[in-house]
C-alpha atoms as an extended CHARMM CRD file, in Angstrom:
* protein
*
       248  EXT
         1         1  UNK       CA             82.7000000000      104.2430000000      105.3460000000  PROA      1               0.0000000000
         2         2  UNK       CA             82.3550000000      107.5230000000      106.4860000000  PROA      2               0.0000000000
         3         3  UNK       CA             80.7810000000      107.0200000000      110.1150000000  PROA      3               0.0000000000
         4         4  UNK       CA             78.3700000000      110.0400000000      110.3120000000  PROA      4               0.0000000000
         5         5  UNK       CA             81.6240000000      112.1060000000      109.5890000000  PROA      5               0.0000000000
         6         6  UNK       CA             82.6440000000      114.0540000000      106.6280000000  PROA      6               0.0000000000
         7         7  UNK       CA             85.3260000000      112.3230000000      105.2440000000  PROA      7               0.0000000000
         8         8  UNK       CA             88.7120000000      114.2970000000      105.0410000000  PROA      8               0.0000000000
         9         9  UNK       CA             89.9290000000      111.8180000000      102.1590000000  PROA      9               0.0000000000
        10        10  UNK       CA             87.8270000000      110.0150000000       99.7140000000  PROA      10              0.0000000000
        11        11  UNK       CA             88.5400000000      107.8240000000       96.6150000000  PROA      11              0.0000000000
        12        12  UNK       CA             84.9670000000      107.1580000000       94.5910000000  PROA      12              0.0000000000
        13        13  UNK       CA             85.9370000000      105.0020000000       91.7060000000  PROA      13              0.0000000000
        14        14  UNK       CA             89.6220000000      105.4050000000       91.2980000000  PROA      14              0.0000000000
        15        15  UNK       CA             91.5810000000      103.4310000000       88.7180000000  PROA      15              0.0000000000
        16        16  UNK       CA             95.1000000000      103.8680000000       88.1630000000  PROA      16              0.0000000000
        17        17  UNK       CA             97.1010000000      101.7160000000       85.5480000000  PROA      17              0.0000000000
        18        18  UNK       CA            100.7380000000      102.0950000000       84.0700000000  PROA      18              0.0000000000
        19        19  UNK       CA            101.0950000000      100.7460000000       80.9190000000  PROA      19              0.0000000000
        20        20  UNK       CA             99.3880000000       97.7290000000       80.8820000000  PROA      20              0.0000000000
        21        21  UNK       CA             99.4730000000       96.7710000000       84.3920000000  PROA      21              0.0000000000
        22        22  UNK       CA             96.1180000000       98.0080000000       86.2000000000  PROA      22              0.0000000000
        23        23  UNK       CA             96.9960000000       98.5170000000       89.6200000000  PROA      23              0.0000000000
        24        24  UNK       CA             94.2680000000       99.9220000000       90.7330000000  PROA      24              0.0000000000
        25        25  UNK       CA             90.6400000000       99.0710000000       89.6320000000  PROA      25              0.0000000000
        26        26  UNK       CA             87.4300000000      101.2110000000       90.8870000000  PROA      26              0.0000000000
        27        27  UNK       CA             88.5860000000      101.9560000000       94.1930000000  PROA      27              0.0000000000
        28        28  UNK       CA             86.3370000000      103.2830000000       96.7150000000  PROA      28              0.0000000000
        29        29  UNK       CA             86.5070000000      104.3500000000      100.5750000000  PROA      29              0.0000000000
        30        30  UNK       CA             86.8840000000      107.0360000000      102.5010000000  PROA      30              0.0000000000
        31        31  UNK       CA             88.5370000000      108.0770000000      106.0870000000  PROA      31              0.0000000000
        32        32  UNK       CA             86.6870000000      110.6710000000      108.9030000000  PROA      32              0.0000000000
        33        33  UNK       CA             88.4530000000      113.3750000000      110.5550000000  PROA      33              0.0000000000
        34        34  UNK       CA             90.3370000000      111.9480000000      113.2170000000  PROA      34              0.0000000000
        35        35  UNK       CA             90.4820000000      108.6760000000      112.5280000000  PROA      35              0.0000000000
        36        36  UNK       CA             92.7340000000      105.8950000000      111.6670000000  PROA      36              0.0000000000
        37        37  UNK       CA             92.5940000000      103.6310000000      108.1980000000  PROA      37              0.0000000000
        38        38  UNK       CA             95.0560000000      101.1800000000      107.5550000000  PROA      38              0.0000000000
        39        39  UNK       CA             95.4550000000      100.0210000000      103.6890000000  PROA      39              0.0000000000
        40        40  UNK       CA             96.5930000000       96.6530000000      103.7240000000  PROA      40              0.0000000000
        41        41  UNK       CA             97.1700000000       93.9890000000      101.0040000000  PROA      41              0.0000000000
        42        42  UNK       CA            100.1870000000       91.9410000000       99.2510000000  PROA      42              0.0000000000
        43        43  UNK       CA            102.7100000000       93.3770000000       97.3470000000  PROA      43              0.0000000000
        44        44  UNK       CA            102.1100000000       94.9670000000       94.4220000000  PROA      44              0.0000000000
        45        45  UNK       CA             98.3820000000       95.2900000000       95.1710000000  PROA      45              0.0000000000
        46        46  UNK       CA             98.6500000000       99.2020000000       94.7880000000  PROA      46              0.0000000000
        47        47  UNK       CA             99.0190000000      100.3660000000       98.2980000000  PROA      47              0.0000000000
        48        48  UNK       CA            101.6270000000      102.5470000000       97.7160000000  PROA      48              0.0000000000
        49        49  UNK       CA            100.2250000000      103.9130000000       94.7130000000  PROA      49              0.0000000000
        50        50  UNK       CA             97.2970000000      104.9110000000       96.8280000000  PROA      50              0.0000000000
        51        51  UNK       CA             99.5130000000      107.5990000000       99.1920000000  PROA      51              0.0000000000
        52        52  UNK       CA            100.9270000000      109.2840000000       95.9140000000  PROA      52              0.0000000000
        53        53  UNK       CA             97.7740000000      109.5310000000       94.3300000000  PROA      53              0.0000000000
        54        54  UNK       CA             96.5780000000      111.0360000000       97.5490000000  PROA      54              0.0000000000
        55        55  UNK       CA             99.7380000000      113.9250000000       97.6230000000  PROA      55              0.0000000000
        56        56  UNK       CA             99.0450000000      114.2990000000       93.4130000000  PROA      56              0.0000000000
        57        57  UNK       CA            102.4440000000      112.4540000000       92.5600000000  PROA      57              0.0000000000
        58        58  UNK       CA            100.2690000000      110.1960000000       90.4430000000  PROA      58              0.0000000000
        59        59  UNK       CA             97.1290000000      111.2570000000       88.3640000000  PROA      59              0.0000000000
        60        60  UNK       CA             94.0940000000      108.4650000000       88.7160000000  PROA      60              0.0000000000
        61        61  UNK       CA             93.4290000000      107.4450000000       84.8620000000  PROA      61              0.0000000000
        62        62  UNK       CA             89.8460000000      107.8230000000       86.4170000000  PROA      62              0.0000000000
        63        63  UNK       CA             87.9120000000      108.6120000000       89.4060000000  PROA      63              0.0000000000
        64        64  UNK       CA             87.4640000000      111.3790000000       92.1560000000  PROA      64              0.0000000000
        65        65  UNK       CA             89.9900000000      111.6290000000       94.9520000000  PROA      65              0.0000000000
        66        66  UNK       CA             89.1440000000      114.6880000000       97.5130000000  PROA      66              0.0000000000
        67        67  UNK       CA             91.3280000000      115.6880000000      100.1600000000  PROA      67              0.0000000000
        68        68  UNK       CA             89.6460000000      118.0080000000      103.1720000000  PROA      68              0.0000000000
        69        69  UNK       CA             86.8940000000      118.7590000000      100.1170000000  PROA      69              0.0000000000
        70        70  UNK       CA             89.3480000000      119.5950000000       97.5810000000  PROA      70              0.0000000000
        71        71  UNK       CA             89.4580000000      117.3350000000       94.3220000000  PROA      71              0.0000000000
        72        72  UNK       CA             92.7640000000      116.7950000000       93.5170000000  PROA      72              0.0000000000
        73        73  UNK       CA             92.8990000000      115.6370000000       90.4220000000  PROA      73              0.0000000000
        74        74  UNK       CA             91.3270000000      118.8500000000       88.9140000000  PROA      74              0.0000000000
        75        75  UNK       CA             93.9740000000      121.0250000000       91.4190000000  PROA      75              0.0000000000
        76        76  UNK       CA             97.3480000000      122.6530000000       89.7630000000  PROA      76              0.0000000000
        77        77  UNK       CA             99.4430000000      124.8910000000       91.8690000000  PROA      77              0.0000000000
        78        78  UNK       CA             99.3120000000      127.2440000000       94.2210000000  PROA      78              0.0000000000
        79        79  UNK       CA             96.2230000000      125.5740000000       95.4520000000  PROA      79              0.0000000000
        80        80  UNK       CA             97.9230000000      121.8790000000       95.1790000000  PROA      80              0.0000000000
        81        81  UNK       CA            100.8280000000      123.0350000000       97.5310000000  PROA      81              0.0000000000
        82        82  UNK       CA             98.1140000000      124.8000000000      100.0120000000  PROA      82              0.0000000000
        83        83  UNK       CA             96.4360000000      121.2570000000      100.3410000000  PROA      83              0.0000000000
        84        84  UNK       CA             99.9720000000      119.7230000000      100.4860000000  PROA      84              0.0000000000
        85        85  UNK       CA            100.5780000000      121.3360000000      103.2980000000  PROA      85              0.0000000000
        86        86  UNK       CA             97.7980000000      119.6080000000      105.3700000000  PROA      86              0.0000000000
        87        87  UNK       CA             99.7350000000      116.2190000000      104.8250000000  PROA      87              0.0000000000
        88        88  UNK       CA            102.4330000000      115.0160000000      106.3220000000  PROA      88              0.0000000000
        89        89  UNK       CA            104.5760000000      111.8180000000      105.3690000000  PROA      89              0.0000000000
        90        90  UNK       CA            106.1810000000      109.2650000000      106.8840000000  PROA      90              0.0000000000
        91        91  UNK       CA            108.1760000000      107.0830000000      103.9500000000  PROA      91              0.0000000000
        92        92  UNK       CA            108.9760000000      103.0950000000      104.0800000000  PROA      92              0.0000000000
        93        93  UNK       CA            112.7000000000      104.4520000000      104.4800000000  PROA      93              0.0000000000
        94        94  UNK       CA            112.3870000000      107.5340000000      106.3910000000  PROA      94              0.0000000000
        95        95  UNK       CA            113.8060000000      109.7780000000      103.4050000000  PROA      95              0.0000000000
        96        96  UNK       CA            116.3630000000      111.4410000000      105.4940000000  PROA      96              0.0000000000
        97        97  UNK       CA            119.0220000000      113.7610000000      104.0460000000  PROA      97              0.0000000000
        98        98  UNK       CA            122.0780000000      111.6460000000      104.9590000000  PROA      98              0.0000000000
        99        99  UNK       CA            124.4980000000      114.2430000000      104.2270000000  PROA      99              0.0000000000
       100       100  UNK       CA            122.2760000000      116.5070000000      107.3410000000  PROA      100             0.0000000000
       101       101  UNK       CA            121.7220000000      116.0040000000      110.8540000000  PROA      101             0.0000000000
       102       102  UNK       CA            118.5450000000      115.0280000000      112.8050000000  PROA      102             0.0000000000
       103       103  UNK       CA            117.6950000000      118.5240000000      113.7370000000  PROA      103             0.0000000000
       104       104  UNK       CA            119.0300000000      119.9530000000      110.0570000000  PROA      104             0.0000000000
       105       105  UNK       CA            116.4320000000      117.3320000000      108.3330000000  PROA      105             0.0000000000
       106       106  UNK       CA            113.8100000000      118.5410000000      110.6650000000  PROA      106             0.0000000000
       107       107  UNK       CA            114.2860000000      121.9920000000      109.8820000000  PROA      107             0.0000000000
       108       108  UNK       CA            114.2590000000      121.9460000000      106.4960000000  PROA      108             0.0000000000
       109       109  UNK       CA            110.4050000000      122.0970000000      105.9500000000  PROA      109             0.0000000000
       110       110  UNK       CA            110.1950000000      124.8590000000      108.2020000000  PROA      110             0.0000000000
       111       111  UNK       CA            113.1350000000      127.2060000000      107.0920000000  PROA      111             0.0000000000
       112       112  UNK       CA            111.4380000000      126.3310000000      103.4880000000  PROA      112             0.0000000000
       113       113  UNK       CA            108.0800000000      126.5290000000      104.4060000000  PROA      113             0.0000000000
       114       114  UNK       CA            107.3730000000      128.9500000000      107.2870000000  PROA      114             0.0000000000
       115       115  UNK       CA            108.4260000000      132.0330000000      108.0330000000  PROA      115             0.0000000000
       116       116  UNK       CA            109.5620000000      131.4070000000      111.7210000000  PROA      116             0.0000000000
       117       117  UNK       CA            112.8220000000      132.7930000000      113.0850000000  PROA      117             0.0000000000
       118       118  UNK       CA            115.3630000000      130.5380000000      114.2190000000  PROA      118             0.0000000000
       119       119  UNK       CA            114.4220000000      130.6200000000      117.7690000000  PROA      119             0.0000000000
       120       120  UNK       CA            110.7930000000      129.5010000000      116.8190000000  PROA      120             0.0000000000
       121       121  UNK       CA            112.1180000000      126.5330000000      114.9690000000  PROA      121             0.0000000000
       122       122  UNK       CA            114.6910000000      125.4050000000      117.6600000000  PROA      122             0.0000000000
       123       123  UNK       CA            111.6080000000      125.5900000000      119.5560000000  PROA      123             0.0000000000
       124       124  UNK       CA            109.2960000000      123.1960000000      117.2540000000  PROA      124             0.0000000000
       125       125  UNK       CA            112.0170000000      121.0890000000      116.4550000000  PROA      125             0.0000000000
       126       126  UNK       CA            113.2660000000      120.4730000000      120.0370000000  PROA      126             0.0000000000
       127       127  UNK       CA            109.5680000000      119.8490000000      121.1880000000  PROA      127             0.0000000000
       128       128  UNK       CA            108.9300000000      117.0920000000      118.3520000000  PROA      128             0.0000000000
       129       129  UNK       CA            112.0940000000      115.1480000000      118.9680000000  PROA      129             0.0000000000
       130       130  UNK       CA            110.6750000000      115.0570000000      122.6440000000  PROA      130             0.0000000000
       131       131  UNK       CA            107.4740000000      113.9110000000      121.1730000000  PROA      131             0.0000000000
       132       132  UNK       CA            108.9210000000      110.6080000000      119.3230000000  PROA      132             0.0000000000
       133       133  UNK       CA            111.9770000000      110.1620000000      121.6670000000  PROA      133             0.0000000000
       134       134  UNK       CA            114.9980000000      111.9900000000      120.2370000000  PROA      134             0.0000000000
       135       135  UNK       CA            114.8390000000      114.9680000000      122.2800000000  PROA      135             0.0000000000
       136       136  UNK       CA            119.2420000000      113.6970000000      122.8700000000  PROA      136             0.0000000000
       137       137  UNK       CA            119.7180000000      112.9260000000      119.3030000000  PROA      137             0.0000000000
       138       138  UNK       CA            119.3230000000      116.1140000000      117.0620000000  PROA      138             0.0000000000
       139       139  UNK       CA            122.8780000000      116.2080000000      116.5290000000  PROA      139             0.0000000000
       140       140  UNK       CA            123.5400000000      112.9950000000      115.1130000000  PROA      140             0.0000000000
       141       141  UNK       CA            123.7000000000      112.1250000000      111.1440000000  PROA      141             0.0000000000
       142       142  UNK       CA            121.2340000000      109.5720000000      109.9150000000  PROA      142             0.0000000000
       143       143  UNK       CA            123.8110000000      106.6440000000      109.4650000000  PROA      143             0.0000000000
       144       144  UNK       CA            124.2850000000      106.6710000000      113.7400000000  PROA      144             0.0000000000
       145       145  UNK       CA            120.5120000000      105.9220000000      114.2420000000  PROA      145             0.0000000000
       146       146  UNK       CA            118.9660000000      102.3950000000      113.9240000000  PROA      146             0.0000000000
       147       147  UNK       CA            116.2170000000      101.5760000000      112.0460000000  PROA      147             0.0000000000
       148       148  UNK       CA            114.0920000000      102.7420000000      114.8720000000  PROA      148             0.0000000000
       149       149  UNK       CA            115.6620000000      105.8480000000      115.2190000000  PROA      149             0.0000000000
       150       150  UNK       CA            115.4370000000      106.8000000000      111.3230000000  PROA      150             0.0000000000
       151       151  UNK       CA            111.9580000000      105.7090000000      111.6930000000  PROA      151             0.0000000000
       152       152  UNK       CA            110.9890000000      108.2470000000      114.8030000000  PROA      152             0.0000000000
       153       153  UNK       CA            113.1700000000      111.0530000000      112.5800000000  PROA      153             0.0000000000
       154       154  UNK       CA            111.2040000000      110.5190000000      109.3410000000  PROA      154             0.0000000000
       155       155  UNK       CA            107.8840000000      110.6770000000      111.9070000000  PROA      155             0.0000000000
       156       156  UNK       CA            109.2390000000      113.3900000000      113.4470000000  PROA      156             0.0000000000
       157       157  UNK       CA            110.2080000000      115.5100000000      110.1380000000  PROA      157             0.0000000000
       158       158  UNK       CA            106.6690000000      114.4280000000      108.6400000000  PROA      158             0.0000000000
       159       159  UNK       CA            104.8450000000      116.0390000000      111.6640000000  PROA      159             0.0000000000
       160       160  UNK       CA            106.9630000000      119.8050000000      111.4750000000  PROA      160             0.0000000000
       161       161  UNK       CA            104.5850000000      121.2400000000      109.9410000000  PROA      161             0.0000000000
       162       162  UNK       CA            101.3360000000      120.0090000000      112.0450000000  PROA      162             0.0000000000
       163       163  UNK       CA             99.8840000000      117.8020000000      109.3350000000  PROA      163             0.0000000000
       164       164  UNK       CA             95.8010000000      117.4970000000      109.3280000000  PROA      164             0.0000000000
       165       165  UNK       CA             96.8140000000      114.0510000000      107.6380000000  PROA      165             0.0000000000
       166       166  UNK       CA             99.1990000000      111.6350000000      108.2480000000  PROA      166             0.0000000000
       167       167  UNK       CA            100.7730000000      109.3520000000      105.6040000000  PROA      167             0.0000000000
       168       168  UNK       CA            102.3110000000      106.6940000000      106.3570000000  PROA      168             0.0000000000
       169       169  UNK       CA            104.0020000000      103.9060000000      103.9230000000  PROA      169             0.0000000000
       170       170  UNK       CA            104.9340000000      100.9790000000      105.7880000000  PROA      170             0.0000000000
       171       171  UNK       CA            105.9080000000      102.1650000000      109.3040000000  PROA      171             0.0000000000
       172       172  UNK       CA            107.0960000000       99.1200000000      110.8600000000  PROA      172             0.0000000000
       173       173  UNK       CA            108.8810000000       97.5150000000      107.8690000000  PROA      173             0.0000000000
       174       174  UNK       CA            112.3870000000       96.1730000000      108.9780000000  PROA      174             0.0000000000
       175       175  UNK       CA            111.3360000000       96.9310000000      112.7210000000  PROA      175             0.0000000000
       176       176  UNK       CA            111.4440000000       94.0550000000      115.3490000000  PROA      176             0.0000000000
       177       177  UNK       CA            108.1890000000       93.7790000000      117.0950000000  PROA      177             0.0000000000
       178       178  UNK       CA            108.7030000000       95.2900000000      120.0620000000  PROA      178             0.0000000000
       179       179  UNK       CA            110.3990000000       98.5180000000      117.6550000000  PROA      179             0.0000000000
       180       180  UNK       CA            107.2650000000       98.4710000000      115.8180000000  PROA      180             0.0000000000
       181       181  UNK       CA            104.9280000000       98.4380000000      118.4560000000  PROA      181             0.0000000000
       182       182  UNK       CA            106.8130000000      101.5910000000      119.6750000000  PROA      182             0.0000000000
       183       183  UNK       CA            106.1480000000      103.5270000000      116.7010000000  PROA      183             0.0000000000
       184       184  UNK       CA            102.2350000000      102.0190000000      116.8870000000  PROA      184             0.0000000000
       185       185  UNK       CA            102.0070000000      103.8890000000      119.9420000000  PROA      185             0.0000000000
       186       186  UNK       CA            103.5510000000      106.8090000000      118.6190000000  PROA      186             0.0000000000
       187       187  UNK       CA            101.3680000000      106.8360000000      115.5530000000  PROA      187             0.0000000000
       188       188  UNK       CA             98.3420000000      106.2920000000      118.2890000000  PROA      188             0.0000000000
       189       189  UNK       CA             99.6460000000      109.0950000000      120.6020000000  PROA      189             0.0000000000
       190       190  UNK       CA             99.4760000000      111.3740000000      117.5860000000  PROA      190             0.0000000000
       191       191  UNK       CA             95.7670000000      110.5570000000      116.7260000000  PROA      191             0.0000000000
       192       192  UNK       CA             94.6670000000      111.0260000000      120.2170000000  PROA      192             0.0000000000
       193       193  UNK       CA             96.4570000000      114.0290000000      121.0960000000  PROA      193             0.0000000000
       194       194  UNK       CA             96.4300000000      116.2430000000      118.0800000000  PROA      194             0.0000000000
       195       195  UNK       CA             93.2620000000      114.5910000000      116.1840000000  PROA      195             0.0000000000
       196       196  UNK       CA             95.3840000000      113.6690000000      113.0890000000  PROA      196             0.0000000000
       197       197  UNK       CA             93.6220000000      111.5340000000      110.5480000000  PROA      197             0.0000000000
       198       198  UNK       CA             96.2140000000      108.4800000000      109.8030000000  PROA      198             0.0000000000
       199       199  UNK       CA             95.9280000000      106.7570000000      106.7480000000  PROA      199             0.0000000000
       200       200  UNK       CA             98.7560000000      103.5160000000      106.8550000000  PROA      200             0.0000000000
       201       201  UNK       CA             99.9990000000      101.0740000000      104.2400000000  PROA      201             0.0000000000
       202       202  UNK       CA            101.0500000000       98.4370000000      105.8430000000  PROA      202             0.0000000000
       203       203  UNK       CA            102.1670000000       94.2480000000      105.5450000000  PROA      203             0.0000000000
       204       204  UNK       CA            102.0730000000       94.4960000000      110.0180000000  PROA      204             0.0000000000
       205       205  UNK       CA             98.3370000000       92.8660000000      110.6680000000  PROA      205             0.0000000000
       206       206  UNK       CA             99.1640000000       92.9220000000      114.2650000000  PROA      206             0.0000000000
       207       207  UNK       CA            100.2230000000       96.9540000000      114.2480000000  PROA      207             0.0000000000
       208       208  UNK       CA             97.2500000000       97.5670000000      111.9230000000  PROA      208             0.0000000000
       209       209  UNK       CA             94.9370000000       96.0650000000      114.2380000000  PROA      209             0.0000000000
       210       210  UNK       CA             96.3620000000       97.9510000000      116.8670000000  PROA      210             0.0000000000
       211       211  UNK       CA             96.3830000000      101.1840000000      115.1030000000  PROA      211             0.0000000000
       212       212  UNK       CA             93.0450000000      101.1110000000      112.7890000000  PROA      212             0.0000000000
       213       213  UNK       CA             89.6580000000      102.4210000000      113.2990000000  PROA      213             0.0000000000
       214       214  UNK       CA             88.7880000000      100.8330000000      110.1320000000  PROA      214             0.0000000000
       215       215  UNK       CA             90.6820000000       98.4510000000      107.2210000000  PROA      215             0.0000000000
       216       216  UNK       CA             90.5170000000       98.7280000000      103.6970000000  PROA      216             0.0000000000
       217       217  UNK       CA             92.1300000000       95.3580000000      102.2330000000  PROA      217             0.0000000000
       218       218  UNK       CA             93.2790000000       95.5180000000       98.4180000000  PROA      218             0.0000000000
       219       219  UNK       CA             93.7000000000       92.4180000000       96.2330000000  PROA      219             0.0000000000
       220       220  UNK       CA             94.5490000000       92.8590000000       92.6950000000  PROA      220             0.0000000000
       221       221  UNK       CA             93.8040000000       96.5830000000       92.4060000000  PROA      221             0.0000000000
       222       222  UNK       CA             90.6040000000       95.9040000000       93.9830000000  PROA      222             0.0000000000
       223       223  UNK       CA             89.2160000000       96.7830000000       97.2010000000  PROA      223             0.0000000000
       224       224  UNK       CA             87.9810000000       93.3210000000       98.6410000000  PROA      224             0.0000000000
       225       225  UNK       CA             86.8170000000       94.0320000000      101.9650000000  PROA      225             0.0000000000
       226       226  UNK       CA             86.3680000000       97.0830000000      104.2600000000  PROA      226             0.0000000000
       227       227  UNK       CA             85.5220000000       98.0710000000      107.5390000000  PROA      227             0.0000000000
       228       228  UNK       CA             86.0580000000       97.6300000000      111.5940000000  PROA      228             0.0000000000
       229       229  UNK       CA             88.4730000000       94.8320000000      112.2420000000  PROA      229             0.0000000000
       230       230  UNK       CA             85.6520000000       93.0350000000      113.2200000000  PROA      230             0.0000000000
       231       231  UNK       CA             83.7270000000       93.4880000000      110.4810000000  PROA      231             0.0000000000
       232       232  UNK       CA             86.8060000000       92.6360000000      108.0220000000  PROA      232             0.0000000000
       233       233  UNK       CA             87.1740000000       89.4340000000      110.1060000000  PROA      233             0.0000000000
       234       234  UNK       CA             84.1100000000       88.1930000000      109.4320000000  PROA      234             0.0000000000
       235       235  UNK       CA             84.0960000000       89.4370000000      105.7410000000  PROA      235             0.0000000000
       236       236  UNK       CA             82.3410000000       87.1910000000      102.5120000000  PROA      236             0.0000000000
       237       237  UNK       CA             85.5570000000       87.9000000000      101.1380000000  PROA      237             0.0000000000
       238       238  UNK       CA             88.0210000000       84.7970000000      102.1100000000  PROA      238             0.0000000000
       239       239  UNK       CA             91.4110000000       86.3310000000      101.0190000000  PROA      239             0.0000000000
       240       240  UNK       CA             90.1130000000       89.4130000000      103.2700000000  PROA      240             0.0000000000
       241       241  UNK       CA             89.9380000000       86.8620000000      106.2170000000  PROA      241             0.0000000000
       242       242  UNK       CA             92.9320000000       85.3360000000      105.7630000000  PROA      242             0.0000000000
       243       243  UNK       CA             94.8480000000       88.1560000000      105.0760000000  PROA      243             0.0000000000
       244       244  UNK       CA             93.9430000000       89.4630000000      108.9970000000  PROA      244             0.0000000000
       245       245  UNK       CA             94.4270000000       86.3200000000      110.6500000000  PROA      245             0.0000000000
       246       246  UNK       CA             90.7040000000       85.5020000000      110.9280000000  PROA      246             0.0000000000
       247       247  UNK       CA             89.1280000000       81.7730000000      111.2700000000  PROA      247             0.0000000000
       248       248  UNK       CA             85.5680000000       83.0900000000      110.5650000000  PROA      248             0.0000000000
C-alpha cells in the first residue's frame, strides 16, 4: 500500500491485546507522504488503539510500527518527543483546556514547545484561526463554541506546530452533515496546501470517501480489506463492502 512512495507510517504485523481482549491481530498497511488513509471499522475494532500506538501511548505486544523511518517501539526519549513533534492531533472531543481561551489553548504548544517570542506566536496563532475559520473567536472559552467550533479549535491547536502527520480520531463525530463536511474540506485543504499526510479514524463513510486516498477497514482486530475506495468496494471481503456502502 505504499504507491511507489516511501511510506511515512507503517504497521508490519502489529498485534496489540489488553488482558485478554486482542484488539488488534497482525496488522499491516502503510500511508505515503502526502496522502490521506482513513481507518474505518465498528466500534471496538481497534481504531483508536491504532493512533496511540502510532504517538507511543501504547506499546504493540508485537510487530514493527515506523514513523518517517523511525521504529517506535524500540524509541525512548529525547528521540520519542523529536518524532512527536512531526504529529499533530486532532481528538474525538477536541481536548480543549476549558478553564483557557481559544487563543490560550492554541498557544500552549508553542510557549511549551518553541522558542518564539510573543509576537511570533500572536502571529501563528492568528494565521491558523484564519485557516479553520476562527480568525473572530480567539477570545472566547471553549463552553461558547459549538461542536463545530471546538472541532476547528482542536484542528487548529493540533496544526501549531506544522505537523508532517495528521491524526485524527473521529473528526465528524456529533457533527451534522453539512458541519462535517466543513471540517472534510478543512482536513482536504490541509493535505493539498501543506502536503500533510492524514491518517483518520472514522464511523463517517461518506467524509471518508471524501477525504481518503486509500481505506484500511478493521474487523475484529483484523485488517479485512484495503485500498482505493474503489478497490475496497469491490473487495472479496463482504463486511468490507458493506461497511462502505457498496452493492458489488
Amino acid at each position: 500500500m505504499t504507491n511507489g512512495h516511501n511510506p511515512v507510517v507503517a504497521f508490519d504485523a502489529v498485534s496489540k491485546s489488553f488482558g485478554a481482549k486482542q484488539v488488534l491481530s497482525d496488522v499491516s498497511w502503510s500511508v505515503p507522504e502526502g496522502e490521506a488513509v482513513c481507518i474505518l471499522g465498528r466500534s471496538g475494532t481497534g481504531k483508536s488503539v491504532t493512533l496511540k500506538l502510532i504517538i507511543s501511548l501504547l506499546k504493540p505486544d508485537q510487530g514493527s510500527i515506523r514513523v518517517d523511518q523511525d521504529e517506535v517501539t524500540q524509541l525512548e526519549a529525547p528521540r520519542l518527543s523529536t518524532v512527536r513533534r512531526k504529529i499533530g492531533y486532532l481528538f474525538q472531543d477536541a481536548a480543549l483546556f476549558d478553564s483557557l481561551t481559544v487563543y490560550e489553548n492554541l498557544a500552549v504548544p508553542l510557549k511549551r514547545l518553541t522558542q518564539k517570542s510573543q509576537d511570533e506566536i500572536d502571529s501563528v496563532v492568528d494565521r491558523v484561526l484564519g485557516q479553520v475559520g476562527l480568525a473572530g473567536d480567539k477570545a472566547k472559552m471553549p463552553s461558547e463554541l459549538s461542536g463545530g467550533m471546538r472541532k476547528r479549535a482542536g484542528l487548529a491547536r493540533a496544526l501549531m506546530l506544522e505537523p508532517k502527520i495528521l491524526l485524527a480520531d473521529e473528526p465528524s463525530s456529533g457533527l451534522d452533515r453539512i458541519t462535517a463536511s466543513e471540517i472534510d474540506e478543512l482536513l482536504l485543504r490541509q493535505k493539498a496546501e501543506h502536503k500533510t499526510t492524514l491518517i483518520v479514524v472514522t464511523h463517517d463513510v461518506h467524509g471518508a470517501r471524501r477525504v481518503a486516498d486509500r481505506l484500511v477497514v478493521l474487523d475484529r482486530g483484523k485488517v479485512i480489506a484495503q485500498g482505493t475506495v474503489a478497490e475496497v468496494e469491490h473487495s472479496e471481503n463482504e463486511v468490507a463492502r458493506k461497511l462502505i456502502g457498496s452493492n458489488a
